[in-house]
C-alpha positions in Angstrom: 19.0 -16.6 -4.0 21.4 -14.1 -6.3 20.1 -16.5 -9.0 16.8 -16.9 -8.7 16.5 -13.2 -8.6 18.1 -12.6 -12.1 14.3 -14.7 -13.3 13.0 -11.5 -11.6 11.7 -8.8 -13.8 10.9 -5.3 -11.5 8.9 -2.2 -13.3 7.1 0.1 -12.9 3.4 -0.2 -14.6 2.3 2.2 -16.9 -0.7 0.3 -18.6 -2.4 -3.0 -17.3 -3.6 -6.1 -19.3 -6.4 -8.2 -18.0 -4.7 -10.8 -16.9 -3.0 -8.5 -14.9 -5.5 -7.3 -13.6 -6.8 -10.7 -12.3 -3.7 -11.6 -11.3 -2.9 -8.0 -9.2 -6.9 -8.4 -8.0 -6.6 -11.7 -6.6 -3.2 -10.5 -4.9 -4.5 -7.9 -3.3 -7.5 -10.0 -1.8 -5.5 -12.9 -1.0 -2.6 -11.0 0.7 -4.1 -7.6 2.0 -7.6 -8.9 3.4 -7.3 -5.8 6.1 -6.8 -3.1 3.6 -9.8 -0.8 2.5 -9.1 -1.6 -1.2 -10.0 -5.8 -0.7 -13.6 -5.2 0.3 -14.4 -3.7 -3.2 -15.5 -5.1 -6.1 -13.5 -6.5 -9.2 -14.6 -3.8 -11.0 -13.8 -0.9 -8.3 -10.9 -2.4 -7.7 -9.9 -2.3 -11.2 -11.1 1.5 -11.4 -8.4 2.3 -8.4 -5.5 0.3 -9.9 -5.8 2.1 -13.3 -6.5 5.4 -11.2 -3.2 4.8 -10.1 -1.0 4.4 -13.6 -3.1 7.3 -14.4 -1.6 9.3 -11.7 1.4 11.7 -11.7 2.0 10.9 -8.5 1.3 7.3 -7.4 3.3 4.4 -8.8 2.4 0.8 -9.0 5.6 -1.4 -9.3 5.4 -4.9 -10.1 7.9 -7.9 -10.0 7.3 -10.7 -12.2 8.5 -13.9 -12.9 7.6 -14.6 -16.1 4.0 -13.9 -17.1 3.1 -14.5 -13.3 2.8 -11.1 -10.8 5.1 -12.4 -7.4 4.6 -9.1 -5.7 3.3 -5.4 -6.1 3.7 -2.5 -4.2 1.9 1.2 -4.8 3.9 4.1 -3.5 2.6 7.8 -3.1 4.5 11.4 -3.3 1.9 12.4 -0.7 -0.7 10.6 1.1 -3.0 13.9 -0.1 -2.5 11.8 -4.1 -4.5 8.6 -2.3 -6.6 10.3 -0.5 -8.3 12.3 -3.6 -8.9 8.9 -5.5 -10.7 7.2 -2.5 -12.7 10.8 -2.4 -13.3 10.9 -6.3 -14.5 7.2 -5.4 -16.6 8.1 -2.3 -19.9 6.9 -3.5 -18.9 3.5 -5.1 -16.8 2.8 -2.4 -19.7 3.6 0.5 -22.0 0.9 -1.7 -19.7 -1.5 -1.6 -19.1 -1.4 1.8 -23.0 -0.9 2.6 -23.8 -3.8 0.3 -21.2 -6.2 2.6 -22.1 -5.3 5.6 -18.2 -3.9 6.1 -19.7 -1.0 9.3 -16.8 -0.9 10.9 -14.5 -0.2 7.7 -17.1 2.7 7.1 -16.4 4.2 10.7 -12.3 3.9 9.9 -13.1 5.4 6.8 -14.8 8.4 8.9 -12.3 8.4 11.1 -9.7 9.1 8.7 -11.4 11.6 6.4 -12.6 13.8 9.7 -8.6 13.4 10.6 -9.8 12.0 13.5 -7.1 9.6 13.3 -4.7 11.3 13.5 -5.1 13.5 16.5 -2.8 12.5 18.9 0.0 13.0 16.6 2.0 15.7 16.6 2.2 18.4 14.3 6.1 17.4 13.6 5.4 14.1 12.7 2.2 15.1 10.9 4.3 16.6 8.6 6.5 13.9 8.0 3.7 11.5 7.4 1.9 14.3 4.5 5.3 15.9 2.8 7.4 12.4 1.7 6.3 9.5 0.2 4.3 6.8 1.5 4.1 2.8 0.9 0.1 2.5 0.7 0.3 -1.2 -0.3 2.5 -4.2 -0.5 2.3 -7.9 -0.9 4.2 -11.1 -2.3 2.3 -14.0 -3.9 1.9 -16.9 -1.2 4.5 -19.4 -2.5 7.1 -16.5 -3.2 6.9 -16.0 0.7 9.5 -16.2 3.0 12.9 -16.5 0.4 13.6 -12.9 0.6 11.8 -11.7 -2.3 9.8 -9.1 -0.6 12.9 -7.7 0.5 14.9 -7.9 -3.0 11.3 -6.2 -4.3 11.0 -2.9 -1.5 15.2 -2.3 -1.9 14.4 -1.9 -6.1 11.4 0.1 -4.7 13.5 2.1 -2.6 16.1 3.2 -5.2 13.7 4.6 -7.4 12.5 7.2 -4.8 14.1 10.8 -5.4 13.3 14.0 -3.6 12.0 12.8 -0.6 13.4 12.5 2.7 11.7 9.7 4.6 9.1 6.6 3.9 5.9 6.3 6.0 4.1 2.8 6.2 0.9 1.7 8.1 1.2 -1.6 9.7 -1.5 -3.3 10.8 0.0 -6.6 12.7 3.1 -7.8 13.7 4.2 -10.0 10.7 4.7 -6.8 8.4 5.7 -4.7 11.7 8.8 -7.3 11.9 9.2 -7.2 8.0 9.5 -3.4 8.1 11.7 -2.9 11.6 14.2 -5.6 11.5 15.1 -6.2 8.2 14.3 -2.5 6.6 15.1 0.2 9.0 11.9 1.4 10.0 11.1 3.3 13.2 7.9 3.7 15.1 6.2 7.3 14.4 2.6 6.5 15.8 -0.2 4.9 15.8 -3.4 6.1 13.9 -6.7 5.0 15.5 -8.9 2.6 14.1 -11.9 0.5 15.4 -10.8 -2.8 16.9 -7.0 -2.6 16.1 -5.1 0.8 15.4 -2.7 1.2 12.5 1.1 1.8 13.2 2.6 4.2 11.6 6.3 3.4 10.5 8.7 5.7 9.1 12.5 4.9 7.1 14.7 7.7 6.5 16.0 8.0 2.7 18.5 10.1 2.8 
């Protein structure tokens, strides 16, 4: 494994090419179907991706192999940093989501923005989820699956993390709950409420 992880190249992206873009696109449909950011459109979701580079504090990393994209993950200072870009997005986002028929993504979406959510969380570990950095997104091409990449990928994620105490995550099943729990640390923080299936919420202390 030692080896084929020296073909592995891990960065952070500062400006996107276009076959980046499809290739980070396609990911992101292919490997986060749940995640509000998959029901857009090419071009929306191009919009958020550069949104992010753009940003002072979001980061998209990327590990390649090659010219080929194996995994991606975008990490937040604050969950307040995403939430601005889905807000400064509001009205493509609510087409796109109208125009597909996605109602009940609309309703989470609601949910989230009224706080709604959140409610039944407490005030402690509200501020745990809104002061330290978050892991919004994260996913490893198909056929990189399974031979530990993922895990090789977060750790170099990890290390480039400074000033912030914890990591929060949202999990939505039990494949990434696993993932995050038994082979990075994670601990159960809460659950935020969604329609049909309610997001964990996982936190990893950094220091």
């Amino acid at each position: 494994m030692k080896n084929r992880n020296n073909n592995l190249k891990f960065f952070e992206m500062k400006e996107i090419k276009e076959d980046d873009y499809k290739q980070l696109i396609n990911l992101i449909l292919k490997e986060n179907p749940e995640a509000l950011l998959a029901s857009l459109n090419f071009t929306n979701i191009k919009i958020y991706l550069q949104k992010v580079i753009e940003s002072d504090n979001l980061s998209l990393f990327i590990l390649k192999k090659k010219n080929t994209i194996v995994a991606y993950a975008v990490i937040a200072k604050k969950v307040s940093s995403l939430i601005l870009i889905f807000s400064n997005m509001k009205l493509k986002i609510f087409l796109d989501l109208i125009t597909k028929l996605k109602f009940i993504k609309i309703f989470n979406i609601l949910l989230s923005y009224s706080r709604l959510d959140v409610i039944m969380i407490t005030k402690e570990k509200k501020k745990i989820i809104n002061t330290n950095y978050n892991l919004n997104l994260l996913a490893v091409k198909k056929n990189f699956q399974s031979k530990g990449i993922g895990t090789f990928f977060l750790k170099k994620v990890f290390k480039t993390i400074k000033n912030s105490k914890y990591i929060t995550v949202e999990s939505l099943d039990k494949r990434a709950y696993d993932f995050y729990c038994k082979k990075h640390k994670f601990l159960f923080l809460g659950e935020k409420y969604r329609i049909i299936k309610n997001l964990k919420i996982l936190v990893k202390k950094l220091t």
